[in-house]
C-alpha positions as CSV (number, residue, x, y, z in Angstrom):
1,X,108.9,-33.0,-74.6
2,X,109.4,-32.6,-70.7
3,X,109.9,-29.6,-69.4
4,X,110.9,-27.9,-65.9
5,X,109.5,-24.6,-64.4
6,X,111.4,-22.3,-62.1
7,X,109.5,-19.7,-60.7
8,X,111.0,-16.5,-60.1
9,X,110.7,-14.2,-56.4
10,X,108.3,-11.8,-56.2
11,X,107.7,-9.5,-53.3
12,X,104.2,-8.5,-54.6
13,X,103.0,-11.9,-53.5
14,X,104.2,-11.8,-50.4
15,X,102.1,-8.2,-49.4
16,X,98.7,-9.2,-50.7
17,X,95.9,-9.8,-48.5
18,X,95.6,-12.4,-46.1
19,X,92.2,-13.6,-47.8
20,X,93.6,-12.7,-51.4
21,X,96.8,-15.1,-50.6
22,X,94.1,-17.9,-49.4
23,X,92.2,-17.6,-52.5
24,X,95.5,-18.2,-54.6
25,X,96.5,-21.0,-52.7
26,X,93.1,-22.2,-53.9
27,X,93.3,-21.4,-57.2
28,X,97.4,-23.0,-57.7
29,X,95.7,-26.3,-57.6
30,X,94.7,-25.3,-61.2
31,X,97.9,-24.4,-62.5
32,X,98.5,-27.8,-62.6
33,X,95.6,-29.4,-64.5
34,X,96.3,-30.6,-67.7
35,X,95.3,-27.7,-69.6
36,X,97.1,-25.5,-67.9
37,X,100.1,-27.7,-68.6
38,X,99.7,-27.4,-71.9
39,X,99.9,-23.7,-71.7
40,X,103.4,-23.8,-70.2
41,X,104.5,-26.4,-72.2
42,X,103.7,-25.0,-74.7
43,X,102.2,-28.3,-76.2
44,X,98.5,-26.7,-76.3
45,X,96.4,-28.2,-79.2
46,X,94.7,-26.0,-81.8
47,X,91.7,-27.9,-80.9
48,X,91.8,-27.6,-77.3
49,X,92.2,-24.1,-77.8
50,X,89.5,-23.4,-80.1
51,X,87.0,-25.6,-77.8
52,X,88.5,-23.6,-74.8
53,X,87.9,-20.2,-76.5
54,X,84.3,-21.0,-77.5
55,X,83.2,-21.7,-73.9
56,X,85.1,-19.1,-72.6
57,X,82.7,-16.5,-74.7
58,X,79.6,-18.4,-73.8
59,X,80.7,-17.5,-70.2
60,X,81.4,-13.6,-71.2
61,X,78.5,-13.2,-72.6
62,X,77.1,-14.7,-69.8
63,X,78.7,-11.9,-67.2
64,X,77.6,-9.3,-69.7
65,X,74.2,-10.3,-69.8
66,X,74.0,-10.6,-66.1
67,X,75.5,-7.2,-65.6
68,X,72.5,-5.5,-68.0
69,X,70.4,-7.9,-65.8
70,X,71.6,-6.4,-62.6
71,X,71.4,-3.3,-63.9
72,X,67.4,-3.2,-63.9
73,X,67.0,-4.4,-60.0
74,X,70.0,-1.9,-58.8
75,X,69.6,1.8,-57.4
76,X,70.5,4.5,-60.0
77,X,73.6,5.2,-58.2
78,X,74.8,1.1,-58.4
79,X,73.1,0.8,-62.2
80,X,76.0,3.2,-63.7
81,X,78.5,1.2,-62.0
82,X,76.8,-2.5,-62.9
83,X,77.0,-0.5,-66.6
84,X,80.4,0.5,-67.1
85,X,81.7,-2.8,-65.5
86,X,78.8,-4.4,-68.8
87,X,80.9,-2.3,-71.4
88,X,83.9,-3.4,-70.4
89,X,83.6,-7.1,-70.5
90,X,81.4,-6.6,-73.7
91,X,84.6,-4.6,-74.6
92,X,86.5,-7.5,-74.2
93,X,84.2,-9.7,-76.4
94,X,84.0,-7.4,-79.1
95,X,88.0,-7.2,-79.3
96,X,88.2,-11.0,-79.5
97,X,86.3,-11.3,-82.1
98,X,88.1,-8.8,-84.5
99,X,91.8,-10.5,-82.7
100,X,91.0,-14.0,-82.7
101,X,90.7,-15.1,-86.7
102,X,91.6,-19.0,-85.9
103,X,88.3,-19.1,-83.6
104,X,84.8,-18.0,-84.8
105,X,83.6,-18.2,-80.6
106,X,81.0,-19.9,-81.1
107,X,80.3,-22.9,-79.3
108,X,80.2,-26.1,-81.7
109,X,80.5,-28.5,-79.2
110,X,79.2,-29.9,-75.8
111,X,79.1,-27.0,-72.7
112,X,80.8,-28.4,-69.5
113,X,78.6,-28.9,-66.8
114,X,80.8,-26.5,-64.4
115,X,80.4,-23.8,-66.7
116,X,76.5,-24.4,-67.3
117,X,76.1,-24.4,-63.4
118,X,78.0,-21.3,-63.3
119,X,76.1,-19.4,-65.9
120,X,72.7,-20.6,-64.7
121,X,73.6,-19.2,-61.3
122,X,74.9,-16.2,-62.4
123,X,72.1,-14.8,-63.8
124,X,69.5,-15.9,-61.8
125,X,71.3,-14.2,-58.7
126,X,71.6,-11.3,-60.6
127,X,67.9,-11.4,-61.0
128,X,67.9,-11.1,-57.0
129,X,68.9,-7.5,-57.2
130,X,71.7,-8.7,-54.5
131,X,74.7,-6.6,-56.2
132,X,77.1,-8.1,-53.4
133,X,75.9,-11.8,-54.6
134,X,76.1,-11.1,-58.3
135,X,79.7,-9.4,-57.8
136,X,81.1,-12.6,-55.8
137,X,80.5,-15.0,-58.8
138,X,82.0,-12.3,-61.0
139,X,84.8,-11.7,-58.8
140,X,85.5,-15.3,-58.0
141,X,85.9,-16.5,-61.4
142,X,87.8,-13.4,-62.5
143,X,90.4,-14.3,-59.5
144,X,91.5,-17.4,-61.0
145,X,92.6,-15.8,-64.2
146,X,94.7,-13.0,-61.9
147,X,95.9,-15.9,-60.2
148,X,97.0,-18.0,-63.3
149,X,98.2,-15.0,-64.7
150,X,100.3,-14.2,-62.1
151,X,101.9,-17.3,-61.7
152,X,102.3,-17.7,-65.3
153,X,104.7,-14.5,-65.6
154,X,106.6,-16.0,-62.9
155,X,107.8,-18.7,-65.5
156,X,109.9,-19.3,-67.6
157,X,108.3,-20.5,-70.8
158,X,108.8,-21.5,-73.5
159,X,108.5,-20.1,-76.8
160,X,107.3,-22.3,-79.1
161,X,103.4,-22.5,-79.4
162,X,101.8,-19.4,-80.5
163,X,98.2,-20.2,-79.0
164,X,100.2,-20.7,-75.9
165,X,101.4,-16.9,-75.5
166,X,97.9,-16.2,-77.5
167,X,95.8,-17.4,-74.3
168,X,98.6,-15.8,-71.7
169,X,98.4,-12.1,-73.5
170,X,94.6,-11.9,-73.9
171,X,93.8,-12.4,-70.1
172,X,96.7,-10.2,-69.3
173,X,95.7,-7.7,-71.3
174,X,94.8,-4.1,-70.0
175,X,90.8,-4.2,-70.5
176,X,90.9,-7.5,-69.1
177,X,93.2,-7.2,-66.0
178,X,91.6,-3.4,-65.4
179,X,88.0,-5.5,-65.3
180,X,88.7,-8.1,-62.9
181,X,90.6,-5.1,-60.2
182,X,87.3,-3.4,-60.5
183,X,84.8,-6.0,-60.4
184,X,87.2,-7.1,-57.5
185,X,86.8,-3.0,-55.5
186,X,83.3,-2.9,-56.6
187,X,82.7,-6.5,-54.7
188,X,84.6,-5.6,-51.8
189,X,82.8,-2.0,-51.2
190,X,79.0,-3.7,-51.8
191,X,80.2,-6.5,-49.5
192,X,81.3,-4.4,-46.6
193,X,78.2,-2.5,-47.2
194,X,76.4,-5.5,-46.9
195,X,77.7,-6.6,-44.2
196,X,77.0,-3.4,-42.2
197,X,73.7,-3.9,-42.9
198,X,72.4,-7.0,-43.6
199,X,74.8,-9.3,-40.9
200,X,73.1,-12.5,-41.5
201,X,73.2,-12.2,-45.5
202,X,77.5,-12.2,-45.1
203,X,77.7,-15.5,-45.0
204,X,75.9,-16.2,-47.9
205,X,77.8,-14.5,-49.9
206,X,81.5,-16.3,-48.6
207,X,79.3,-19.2,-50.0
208,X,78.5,-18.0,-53.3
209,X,81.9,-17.0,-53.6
210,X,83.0,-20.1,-52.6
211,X,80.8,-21.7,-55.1
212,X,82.2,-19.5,-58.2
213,X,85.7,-20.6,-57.2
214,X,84.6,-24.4,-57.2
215,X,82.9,-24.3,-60.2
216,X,85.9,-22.3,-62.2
217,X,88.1,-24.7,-61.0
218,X,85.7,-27.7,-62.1
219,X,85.6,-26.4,-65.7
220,X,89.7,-26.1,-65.9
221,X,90.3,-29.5,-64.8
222,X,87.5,-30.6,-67.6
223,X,89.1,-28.9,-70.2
224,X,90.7,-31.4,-72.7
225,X,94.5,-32.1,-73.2
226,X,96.4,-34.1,-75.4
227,X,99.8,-33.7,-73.5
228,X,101.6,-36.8,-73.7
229,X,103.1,-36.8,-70.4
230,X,102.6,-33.8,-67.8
231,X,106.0,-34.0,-65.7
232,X,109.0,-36.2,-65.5
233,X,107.9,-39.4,-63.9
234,X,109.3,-42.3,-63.4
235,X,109.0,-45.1,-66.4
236,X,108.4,-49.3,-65.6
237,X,105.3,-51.2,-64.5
238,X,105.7,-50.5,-61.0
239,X,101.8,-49.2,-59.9
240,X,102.0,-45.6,-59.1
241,X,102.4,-45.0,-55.3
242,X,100.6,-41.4,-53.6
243,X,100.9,-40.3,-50.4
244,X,99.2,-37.7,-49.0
245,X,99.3,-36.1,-45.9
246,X,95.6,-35.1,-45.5
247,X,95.1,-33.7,-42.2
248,X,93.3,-36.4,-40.7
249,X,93.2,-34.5,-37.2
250,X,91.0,-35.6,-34.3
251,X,90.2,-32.8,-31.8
252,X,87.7,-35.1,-29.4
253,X,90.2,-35.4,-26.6
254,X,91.8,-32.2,-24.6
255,X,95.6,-31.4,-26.4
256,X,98.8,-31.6,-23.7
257,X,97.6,-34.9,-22.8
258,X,100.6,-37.4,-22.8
259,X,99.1,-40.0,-25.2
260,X,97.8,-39.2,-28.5
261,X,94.5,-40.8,-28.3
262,X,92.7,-37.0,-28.5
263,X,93.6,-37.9,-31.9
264,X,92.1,-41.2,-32.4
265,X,95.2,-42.8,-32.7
266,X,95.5,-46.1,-30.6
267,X,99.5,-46.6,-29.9
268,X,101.5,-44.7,-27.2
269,X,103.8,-41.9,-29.1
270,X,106.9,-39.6,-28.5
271,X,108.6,-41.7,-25.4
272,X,112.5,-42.2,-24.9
273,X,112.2,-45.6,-26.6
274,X,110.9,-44.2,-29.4
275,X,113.4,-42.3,-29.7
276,X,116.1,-44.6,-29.6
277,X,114.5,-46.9,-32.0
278,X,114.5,-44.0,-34.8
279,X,118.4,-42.7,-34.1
280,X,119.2,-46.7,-34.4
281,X,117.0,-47.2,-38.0
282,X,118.4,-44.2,-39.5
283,X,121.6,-45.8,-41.4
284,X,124.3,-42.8,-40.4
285,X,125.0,-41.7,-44.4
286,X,122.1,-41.5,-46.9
287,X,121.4,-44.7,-48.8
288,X,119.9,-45.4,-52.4
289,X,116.5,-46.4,-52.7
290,X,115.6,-49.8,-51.9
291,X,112.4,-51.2,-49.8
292,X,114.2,-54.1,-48.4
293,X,116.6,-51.6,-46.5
294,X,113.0,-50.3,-45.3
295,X,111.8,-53.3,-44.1
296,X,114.7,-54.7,-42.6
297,X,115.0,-51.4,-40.5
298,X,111.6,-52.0,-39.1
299,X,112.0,-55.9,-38.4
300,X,115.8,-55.1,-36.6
301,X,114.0,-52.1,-34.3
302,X,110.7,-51.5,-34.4
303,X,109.0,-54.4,-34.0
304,X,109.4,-55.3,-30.3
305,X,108.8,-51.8,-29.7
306,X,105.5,-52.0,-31.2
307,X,104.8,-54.8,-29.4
308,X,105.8,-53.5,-26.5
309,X,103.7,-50.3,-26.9
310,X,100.7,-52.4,-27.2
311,X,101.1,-54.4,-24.2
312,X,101.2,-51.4,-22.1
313,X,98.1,-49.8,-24.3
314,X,96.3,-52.9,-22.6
315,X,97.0,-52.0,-19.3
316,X,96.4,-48.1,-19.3
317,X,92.8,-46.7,-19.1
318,X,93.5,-43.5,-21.5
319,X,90.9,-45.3,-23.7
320,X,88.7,-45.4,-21.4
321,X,85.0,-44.1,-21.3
322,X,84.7,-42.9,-25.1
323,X,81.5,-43.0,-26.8
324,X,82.0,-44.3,-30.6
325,X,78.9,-42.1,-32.0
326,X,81.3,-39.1,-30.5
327,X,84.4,-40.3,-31.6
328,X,83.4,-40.8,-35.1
329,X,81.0,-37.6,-35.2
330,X,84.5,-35.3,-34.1
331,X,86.8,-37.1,-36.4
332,X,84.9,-36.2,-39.4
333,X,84.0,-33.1,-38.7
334,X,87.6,-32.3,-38.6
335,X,88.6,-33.7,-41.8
336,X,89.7,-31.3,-44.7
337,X,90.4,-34.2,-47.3
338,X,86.7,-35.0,-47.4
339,X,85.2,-33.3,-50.0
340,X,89.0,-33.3,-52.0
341,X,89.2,-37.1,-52.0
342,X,85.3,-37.8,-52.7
343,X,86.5,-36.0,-56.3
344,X,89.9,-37.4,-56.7
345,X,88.8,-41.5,-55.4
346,X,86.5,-42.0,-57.8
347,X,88.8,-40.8,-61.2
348,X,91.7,-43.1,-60.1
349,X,89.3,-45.7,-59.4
350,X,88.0,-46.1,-62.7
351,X,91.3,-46.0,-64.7
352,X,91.2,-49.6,-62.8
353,X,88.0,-50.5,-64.6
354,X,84.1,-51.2,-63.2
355,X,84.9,-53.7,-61.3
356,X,87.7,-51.8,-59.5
357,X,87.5,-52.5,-55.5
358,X,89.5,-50.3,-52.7
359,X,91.3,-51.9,-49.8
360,X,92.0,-49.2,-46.7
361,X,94.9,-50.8,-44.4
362,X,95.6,-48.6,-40.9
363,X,98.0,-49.8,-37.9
364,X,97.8,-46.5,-36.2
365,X,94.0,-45.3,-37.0
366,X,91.2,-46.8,-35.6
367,X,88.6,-49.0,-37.7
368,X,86.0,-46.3,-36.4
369,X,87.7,-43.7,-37.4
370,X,88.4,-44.9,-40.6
371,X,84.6,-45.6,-41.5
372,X,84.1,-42.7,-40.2
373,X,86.2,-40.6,-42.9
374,X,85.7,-43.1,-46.0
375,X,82.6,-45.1,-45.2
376,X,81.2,-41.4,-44.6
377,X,81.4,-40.8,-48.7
378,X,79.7,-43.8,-49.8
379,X,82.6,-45.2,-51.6
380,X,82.1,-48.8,-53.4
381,X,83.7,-52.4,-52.7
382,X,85.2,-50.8,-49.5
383,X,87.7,-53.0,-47.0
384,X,89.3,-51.5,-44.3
385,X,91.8,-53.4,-42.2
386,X,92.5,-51.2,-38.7
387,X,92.7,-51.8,-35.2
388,X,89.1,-52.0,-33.3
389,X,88.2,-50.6,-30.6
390,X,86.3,-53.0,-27.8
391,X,83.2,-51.1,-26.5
392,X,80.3,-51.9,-24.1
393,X,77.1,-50.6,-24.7
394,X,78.9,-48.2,-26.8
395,X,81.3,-46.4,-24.5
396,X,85.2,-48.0,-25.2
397,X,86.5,-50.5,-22.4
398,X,90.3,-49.2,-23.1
399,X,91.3,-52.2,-25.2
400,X,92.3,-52.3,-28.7
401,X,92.2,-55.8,-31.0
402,X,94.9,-55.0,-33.8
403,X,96.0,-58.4,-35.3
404,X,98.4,-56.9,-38.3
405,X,101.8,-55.4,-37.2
406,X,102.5,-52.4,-39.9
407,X,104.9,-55.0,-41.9
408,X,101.6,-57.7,-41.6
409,X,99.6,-54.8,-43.6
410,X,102.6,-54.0,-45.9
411,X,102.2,-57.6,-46.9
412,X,98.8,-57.9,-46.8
413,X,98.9,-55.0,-49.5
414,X,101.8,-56.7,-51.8
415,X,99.2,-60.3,-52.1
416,X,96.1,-58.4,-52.5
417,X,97.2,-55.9,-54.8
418,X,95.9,-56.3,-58.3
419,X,94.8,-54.4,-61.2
420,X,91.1,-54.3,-60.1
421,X,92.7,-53.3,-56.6
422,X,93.3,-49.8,-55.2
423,X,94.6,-50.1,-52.1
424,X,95.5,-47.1,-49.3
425,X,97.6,-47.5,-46.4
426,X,96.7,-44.7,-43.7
427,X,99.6,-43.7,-41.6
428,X,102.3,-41.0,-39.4
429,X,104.8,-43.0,-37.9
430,X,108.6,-44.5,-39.1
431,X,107.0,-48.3,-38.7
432,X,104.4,-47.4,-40.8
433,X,106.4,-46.5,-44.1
434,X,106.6,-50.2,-45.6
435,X,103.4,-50.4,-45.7
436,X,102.7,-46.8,-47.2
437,X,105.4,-47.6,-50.0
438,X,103.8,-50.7,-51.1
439,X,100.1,-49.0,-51.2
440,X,99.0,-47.3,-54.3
441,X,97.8,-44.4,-52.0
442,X,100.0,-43.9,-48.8
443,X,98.1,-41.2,-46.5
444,X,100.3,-39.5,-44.2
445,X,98.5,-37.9,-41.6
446,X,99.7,-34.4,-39.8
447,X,97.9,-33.1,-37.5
448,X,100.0,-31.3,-35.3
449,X,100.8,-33.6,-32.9
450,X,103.5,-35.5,-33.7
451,X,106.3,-33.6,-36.2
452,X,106.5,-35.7,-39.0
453,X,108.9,-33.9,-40.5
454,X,110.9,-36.9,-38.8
455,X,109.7,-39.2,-41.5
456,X,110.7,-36.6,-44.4
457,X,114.2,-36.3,-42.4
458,X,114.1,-40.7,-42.4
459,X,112.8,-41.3,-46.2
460,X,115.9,-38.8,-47.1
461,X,118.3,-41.1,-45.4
462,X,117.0,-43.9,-47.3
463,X,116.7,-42.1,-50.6
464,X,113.5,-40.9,-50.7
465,X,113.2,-36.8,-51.9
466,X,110.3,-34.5,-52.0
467,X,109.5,-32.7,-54.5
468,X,106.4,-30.1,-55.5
469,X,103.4,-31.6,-57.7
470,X,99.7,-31.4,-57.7
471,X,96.7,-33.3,-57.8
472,X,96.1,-32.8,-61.1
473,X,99.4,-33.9,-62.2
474,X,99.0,-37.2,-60.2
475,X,95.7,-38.0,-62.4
476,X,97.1,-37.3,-65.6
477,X,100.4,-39.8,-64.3
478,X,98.6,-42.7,-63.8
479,X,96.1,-42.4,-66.3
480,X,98.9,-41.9,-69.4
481,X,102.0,-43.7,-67.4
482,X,100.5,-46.3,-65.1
483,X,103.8,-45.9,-63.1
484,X,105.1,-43.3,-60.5
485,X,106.0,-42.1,-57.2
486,X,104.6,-41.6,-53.8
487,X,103.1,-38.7,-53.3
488,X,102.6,-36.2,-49.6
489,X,101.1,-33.2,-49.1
490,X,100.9,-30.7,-46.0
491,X,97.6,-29.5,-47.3
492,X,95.4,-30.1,-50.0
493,X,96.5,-27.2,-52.0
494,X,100.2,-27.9,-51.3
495,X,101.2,-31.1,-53.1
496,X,104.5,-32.3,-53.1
497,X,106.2,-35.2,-54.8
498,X,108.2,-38.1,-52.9
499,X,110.7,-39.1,-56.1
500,X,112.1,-42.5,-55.2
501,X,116.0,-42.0,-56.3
């Protein structure tokens, strides 16, 4: 059964602290993994749960061995506060047991990895007598059940499932909620204590943390579901479509400049041309779906502008003097999506098979740029069509060879499309949405210099809406459904749907 989730307002949200509402925009990602899903759905498998449960107390008893642990390198004044915070969670074990008859909590089956790496860590840092590092891994995996609990009472759920509002009560429990506030004011006061006197040892410590929130989300997503469908989506054999606006910003070249080549972008922007061209495209009442509408739009208007614009590319010199070692070294530095997509490429990939092969089409990114981001991560069978920089001896001579128009590459993506095929069109402009509709992946890319909030505005005139989703959700639809929508995002944490009407 489908079902729809409106969250309620809540003021308390709003007044937490600036690094508390970072982590939580962290941690939403997991509210959307499939487990998770099956909690509000109330669809969650007896099974599932029991598995869940089980590696859950292997991770308690973990922390609770790790606090006794802790307790033996610690001053005496720190040993009776590493102690209580030890009864409490063993507290919480103990009452399980006696509450949970349908699970004996013991593991049967295979332990994740994420939560192997996490317990292994766990207590040999607390074997470092390091009470700030021991405390982060605690606190960091104790903040994404605040989080999911918070976020959980902000829904309306449904009633059906008792494992369901089992799971929801026991982490919102007293004990369990009053363990993860004081883990949480025990971290913070050993941390700024740390700080104070150990400077260079703070930064280690944002890493562990770092690392405890990467791993607990790992072992959510790895949790298994047998939800037959995770949202509405939309049914046929049309390939699934995302695209993702992943922040692809280049900050190489000084910002105010009139052309946006600090960007690596290699077409003139934001003139009164431009302009024109987009109030002329927009059809003056909204319009249902249909990609034909789309292309004819570009053909009628923006094709001799794009030609036009790279003419006079050709005869300006803003590209001029660039060294492609610097321009790729920048570009990746500044690129959020890295370490996001290196997870999320290879899962989609291999719902295509082995010999699945990725194509990477760009009318507006350079090709060095490109490699720079994807060729960076080591991906297999990689293609990428782009414009090229000319360079001599290394440094650019201002020109750029780009022999596909945006409509070329939308083609280019409708022949070589296949089931073995996953291909990703890379773009931020109005002439660049065939192409982006017709790719499996369609990156938008927002970096601050151009408002693309024009090409929300455009796709709503031709029937194009926006909707929230998450990454997880986007898996789980393609893997069950094979068909979909396009997908953008204005950071990796805030996904949002594009439902084609």
């Amino acid at each position: 059964m489908i079902q729809w989730f409106t969250f309620k307002h809540s003021a308390s949200i709003l007044t937490e602290p600036k690094q508390n509402i970072s982590a939580n925009y962290t941690y939403i990602s997991t509210l959307y993994s499939p487990f998770c899903i099956s909690v509000c759905s109330g669809t969650l498998d007896v099974g599932d749960y029991k598995q869940y449960m089980a590696e859950e107390a292997f991770i308690l008893n973990a922390i609770a061995e790790g606090y006794t642990t802790a307790q033996q390198y610690a001053s005496e004044a720190d040993s009776h506060v590493l102690a209580a915070l030890g009864d409490q969670i063993k507290y919480e074990i103990e009452s399980r047991k006696k509450n949970l008859e349908v699970c004996d909590l013991e593991l049967n089956g295979t332990l994740h990895k994420a939560a192997e790496s996490y317990t292994e860590l766990l207590l040999d840092t607390a074997k470092s007598g390091k009470n700030a590092m021991f405390l982060s891994l605690v606190s960091s995996w104790m903040g994404l059940y605040k989080a999911l609990s918070g976020y959980f009472k902000l829904m309306d759920l449904p009633h059906n499932n008792p494992y369901c509002y089992s799971w929801i009560n026991m982490h919102g429990s007293e004990n369990f909620v009053d363990f993860g506030l004081e883990t949480d004011y025990i971290f913070s006061r050993s941390w700024s204590w740390c700080a104070l006197s150990n400077p260079n040892e703070d930064l280690e410590i944002v890493r562990n943390y770092r690392r405890g929130m990467e791993l607990s989300i790992e072992f959510f997503y790895a949790q298994a579901s047998h939800i037959r469908t995770a949202l509405p989506l939309i049914s046929g054999e049309r390939k699934t479509k995302f695209s993702i606006n992943v922040e692809l910003g280049c900050v190489l070249f000084p910002r105010g400049s009139y052309t946006s080549y600090k960007e690596g972008l290699i077409r003139i922007e934001d003139d009164e041309q431009y302009q024109r061209c987009l109030a002329i495209m927009c059809p003056a009442i909204s319009v249902e779906f249909s990609y034909r509408k789309v292309e004819q739009a570009y053909f009628n208007h923006f094709s001799s502008y794009r030609r036009k614009t790279n003419e006079k590319l050709d005869g300006s010199r803003d590209l001029v003097g660039i060294g492609r070692g610097a321009m790729t070294t920048a570009f990746r530095k500044s690129v959020s999506i890295y370490s996001w997509f290196r997870e999320i490429y290879p899962k989609m990939l291999n719902l295509r098979g082995d010999s699945g092969y990725i194509r990477v089409y760009s009318s507006c990114y350079c090709l060095d740029v490109i490699r720079g981001v994807f060729g960076a991560a080591d991906f297999p069978n990689l293609t990428i069509y782009a414009g090229e920089h000319t360079f001599n001896k290394g440094i650019t001579t201002g020109k750029v060879v780009s022999p596909w128009s945006p409509i070329d590459m939308a083609k280019m993506v409708e022949i070589e499309g296949d089931d073995h095929c996953f291909t990703i069109c890379i773009g931020r402009e109005m002439e660049d949405l065939p192409c982006l509709l017709k790719a499996d992946l369609g990156i938008i890319v927002d970096n601050g210099a151009i408002d693309v909030t024009v090409l929300q505005d455009l796709g709503e005139r031709f029937g194009v809406k926006f909707e929230d989703l998450f990454m997880g959700v986007m898996l789980r639809q393609q893997e069950l459904c094979g068909g979909g929508s396009p997908k953008v995002v204005w950071a990796w944490h805030y996904l949002c749907s594009l439902w084609l009407g």
